[in-house]
N, C-alpha and C positions, 0 to 999 in steps of 0.2 A: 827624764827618766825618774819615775817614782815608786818603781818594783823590783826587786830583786830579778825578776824573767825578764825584765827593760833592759836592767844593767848587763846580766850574763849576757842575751841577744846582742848587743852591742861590742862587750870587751873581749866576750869568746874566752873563760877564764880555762885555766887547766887544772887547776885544784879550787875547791869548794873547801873552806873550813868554819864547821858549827862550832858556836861555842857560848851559844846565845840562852839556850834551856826553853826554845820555845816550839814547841812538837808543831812538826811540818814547815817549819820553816824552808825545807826545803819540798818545795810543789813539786808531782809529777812532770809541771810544764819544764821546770829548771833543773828536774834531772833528764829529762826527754833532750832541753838543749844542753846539758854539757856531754853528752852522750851523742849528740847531730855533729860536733864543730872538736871532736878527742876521741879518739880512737882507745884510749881508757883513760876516761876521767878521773882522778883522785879525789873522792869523795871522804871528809874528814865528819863525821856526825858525835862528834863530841860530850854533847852534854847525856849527865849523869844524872838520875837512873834513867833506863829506857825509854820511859813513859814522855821522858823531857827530848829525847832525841830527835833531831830534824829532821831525819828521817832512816827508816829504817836499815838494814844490809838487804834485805828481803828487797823492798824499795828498788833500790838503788840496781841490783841487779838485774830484776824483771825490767826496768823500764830503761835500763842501756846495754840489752840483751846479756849481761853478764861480763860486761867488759870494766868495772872499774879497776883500776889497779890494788886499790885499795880503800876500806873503807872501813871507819874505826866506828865501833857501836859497842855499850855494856853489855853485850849480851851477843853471843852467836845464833845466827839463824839457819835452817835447816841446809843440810849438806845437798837434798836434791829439790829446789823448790820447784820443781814440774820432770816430765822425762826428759824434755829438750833441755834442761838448760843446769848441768850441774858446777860447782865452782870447786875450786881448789881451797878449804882452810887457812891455806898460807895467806889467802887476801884479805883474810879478815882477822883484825888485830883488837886486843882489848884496850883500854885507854891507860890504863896503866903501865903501857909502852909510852905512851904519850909524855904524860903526866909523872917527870918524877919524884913526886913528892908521894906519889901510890905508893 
C-alpha cells in the first residue's frame, strides 16, 4: 500500500484527520471510500488557512451525500450546496474548537 485510497480501502477508517497543510490531500477517491464502508464519516480537515485544507466541507459533503458527522474547515461553506442536499451548521465546526491554543 502506497496511497492514502490503498490504505483507507483496506483498514476501512472511521475518522480522517488532516493536519498535514497539503490541499487535497484528501482525494475525491478517499472521501467517496470513507463514505462506501461509514455511514457518516468524521472527516477532520484541519489545516489553516483554507487554501492549505485537505479538503474542503463543500467536498466532503457532495461526495458522501452529506453524511459526515463532522467536519472541521477554516472557513464555513454554504448552508444549501444544491436543492437536494442541504446540511445542518451544527456539522460544521471551526478549528478553534479544536485547537486550544486558538
Amino acid at each position: 500500500m502506497t496511497s492514502l485510497e490503498e490504505i483507507c480501502a483496506d483498514l476501512k477508517p472511521t475518522v480522517a484527520i488532516g493536519a498535514a497543510a497539503i490541499p487535497g490531500a484528501f482525494t475525491e477517491q478517499f472521501i467517496e471510500l470513507m463514505g462506501e464502508f461509514n455511514q457518516q464519516p468524521i472527516i477532520f480537515a484541519l489545516s489553516n488557512p483554507t487554501s492549505k485544507a485537505e479538503c474542503t466541507a463543500e467536498q466532503a459533503y457532495k461526495l458522501t451525500q452529506v453524511r459526515p458527522s463532522i467536519n472541521v474547515v477554516s472557513c464555513r461553506c454554504p448552508a444549501c450546496l444544491d436543492e437536494q442536499f442541504l446540511y445542518s451548521p451544527a456539522c460544521v465546526a471551526d478549528s478553534r474548537f479544536v485547537y486550544s491554543a486558538n
